[in-house]
N, C-alpha and C positions, 0 to 999 in steps of 0.2 A: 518191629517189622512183622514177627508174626500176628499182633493185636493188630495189626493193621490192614493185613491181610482177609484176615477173619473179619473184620468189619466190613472188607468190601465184601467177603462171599457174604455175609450176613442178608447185607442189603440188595446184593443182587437175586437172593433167594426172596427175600420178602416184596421186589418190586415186579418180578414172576407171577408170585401167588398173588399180587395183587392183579398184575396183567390177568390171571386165569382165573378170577373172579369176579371179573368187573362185569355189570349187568349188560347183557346183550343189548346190540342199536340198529336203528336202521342206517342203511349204508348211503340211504338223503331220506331227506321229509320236509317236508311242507306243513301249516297246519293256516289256516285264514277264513276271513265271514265269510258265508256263504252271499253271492249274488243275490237282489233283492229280486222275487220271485216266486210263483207256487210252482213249487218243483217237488218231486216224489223222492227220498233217498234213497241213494245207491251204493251198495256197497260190493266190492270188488276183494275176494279173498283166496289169492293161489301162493304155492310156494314164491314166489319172487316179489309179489307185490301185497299191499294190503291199502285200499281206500276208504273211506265213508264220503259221500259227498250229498250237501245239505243234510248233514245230520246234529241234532242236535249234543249238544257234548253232555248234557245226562245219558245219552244212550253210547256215546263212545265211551262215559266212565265206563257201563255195565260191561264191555269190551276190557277197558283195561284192568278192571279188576272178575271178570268172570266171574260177577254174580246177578243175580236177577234183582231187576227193580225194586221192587222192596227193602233192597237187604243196601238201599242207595240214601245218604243224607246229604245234598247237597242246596245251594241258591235258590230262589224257584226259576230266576232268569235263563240257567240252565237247560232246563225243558222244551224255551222254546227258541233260545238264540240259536241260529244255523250257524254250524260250520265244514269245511273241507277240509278233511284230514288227505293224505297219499303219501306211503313210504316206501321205499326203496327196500326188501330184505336181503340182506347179506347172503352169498351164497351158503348152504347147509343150513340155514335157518330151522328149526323147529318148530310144529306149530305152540307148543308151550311157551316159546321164545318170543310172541307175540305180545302177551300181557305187559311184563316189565320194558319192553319196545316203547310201546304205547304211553304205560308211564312215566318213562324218563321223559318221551317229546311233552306231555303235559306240564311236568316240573320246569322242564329247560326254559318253552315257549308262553306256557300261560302262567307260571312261577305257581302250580298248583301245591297247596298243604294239606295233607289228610292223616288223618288216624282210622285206627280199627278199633270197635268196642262192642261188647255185646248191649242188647236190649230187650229186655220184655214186653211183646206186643201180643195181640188178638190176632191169631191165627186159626185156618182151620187145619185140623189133620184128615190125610187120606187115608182112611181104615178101610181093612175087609169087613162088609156086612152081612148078616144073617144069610148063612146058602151058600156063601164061601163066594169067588173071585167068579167072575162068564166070560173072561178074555182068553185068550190063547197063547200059551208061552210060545215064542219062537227063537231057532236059532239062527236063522238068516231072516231078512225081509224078503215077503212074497215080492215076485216080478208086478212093476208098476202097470195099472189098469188102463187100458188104451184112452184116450181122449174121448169125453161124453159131453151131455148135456150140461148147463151149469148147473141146474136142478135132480134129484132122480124122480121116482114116479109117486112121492111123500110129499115133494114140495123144498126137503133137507138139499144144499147146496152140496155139489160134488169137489172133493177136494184134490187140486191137480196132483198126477201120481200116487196119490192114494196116501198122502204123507201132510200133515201141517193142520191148519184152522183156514177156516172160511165163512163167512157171515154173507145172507142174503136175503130181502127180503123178509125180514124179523125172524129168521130161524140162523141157528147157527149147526155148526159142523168138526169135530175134531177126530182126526184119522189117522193111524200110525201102521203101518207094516211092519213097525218093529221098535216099539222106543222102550226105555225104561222107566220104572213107575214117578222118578225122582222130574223127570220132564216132562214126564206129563200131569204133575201135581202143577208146574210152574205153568201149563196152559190151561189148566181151569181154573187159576188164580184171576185170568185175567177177565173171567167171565163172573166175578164174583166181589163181596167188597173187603177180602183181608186175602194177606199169600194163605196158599193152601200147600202145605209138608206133606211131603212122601212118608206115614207112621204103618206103611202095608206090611209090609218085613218081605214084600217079592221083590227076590233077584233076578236079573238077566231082564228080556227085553220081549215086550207083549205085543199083536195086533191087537186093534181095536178099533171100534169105529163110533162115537158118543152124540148124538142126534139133540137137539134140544131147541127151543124158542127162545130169544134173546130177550135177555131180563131189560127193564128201564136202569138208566144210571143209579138212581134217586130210589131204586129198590133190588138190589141187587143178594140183601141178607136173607136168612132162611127165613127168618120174622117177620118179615115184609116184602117177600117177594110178590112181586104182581100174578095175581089169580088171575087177570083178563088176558084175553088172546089165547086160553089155553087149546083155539082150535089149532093154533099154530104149531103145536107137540107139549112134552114134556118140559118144567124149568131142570136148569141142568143138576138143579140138587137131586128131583126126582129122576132125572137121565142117567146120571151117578149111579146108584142104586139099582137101577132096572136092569140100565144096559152094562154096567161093569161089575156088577157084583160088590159095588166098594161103597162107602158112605162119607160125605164129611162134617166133621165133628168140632161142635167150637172150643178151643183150647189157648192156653195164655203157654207162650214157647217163649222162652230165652234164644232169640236171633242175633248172629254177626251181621255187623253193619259197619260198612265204608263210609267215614265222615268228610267231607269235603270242606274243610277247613278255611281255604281262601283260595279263589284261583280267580284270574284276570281274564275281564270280557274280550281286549286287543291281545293277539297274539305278538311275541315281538318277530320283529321280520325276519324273515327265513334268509 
């Protein structure tokens, strides 16, 4: 009787820690092709709900696993098949509670398989250069700049609130009221042809504002970036440099990467 006893606390101890472990979910979700259509994606992110709609599921991975593009090996179908995700969160949700959300509905619904591994790829790093850092540490972000022109009086496109990236007119524009150097290496990656690492060693969270003329696809590296147009401004390797104080450097980095192993076009029905 008493082995018997003890084998039920045993298991009712172990089916607890199991209940107080189980990966958080959403409390409905949905996930199906997107409508055939050019439609813009939209994504919807408050405590109660979380959507993507028309979005492709390479960019929901980078969602469910919170890394940037790069650091992504998945199908190439991926990139450009539409889908609508929209989930119900549980009340008290966290925003950290999101990720493993996201990937249980991919496992359940698209019967998704991945691993993690690292790789050695061609990156560049974001060093301070000669003269030290010309951005402004801050501790709060400045109060956002009233609504302007879409251009200023350069020709550089103005960035709504003073916060994000903007392209217009073969110039581009990247502006922060306050980010950290680690996200803003991830927006000049995308004006470039490898990721670009945060190697600055600055903590905490900089204004800045990085002006430059948008490179051709086809010439994006330091080697070959396009010299024409340069009435249009700086390319951003020399924007880099000028207007942040910082340089990037080409370097071979050992990177984490998300492998996407197998995961199905048809979702199963919700």
């Amino acid at each position: 009787m008493y082995f018997r006893s003890l084998l039920i606390g045993v298991l009712a101890v172990s089916s607890a820690a199991a209940q107080a472990i189980a990966p958080p979910a959403f409390e409905a979700a949905s996930i199906k092709l997107s409508q055939p259509g050019v439609r813009s994606p939209s994504v919807i992110s408050n405590p109660g709900r979380w959507s993507c709609a028309n979005c492709t599921l390479f960019a929901i991975f980078t969602n469910a696993f919170a890394v940037f593009e790069y650091q992504i090996v998945a199908p190439e179908w991926t990139r450009t098949v539409m889908f609508d995700v929209d989930g119900k969160l549980p009340d008290g949700a966290k925003r950290e509670d999101l990720r493993p959300m996201l990937q249980e509905l991919l496992q359940e619904r698209l019967k998704m398989k991945m691993h993690r591994e690292s790789r050695e790829m061609s990156v560049y790093e974001l060093v301070i250069a000669n003269g030290g850092p010309k951005m402004k540490q801050v501790t709060e972000p400045a109060t956002p700049p009233p609504p302007g022109p879409d251009v200023d009086r350069n020709g550089f496109p103005n960035v709504p609130n003073g916060s994000g990236m903007r392209a217009l007119n073969g110039r581009g524009r990247i502006q922060f009221r306050g980010q950290t150097m680690k996200n803003v290496a991830h927006y000049i990656s995308a004006e470039v042809d490898r990721p670009v690492l945060d190697a600055t060693g600055l903590e905490g969270a900089y204004a800045l504002t990085l002006s430059f003329r948008l490179l051709q696809r086809s010439a994006k590296s330091i080697s070959t970036a396009d010299q024409s147009n340069s009435d249009l401004g700086p390319t951003i390797y020399e924007a880099v440099e000028e207007q942040l104080g910082l340089k990037l450097k080409p370097a071979k980095r050992s990177v984490e990467v998300v492998v996407i192993d197998d995961v199905d076009r048809t979702p199963i029905e919700n």
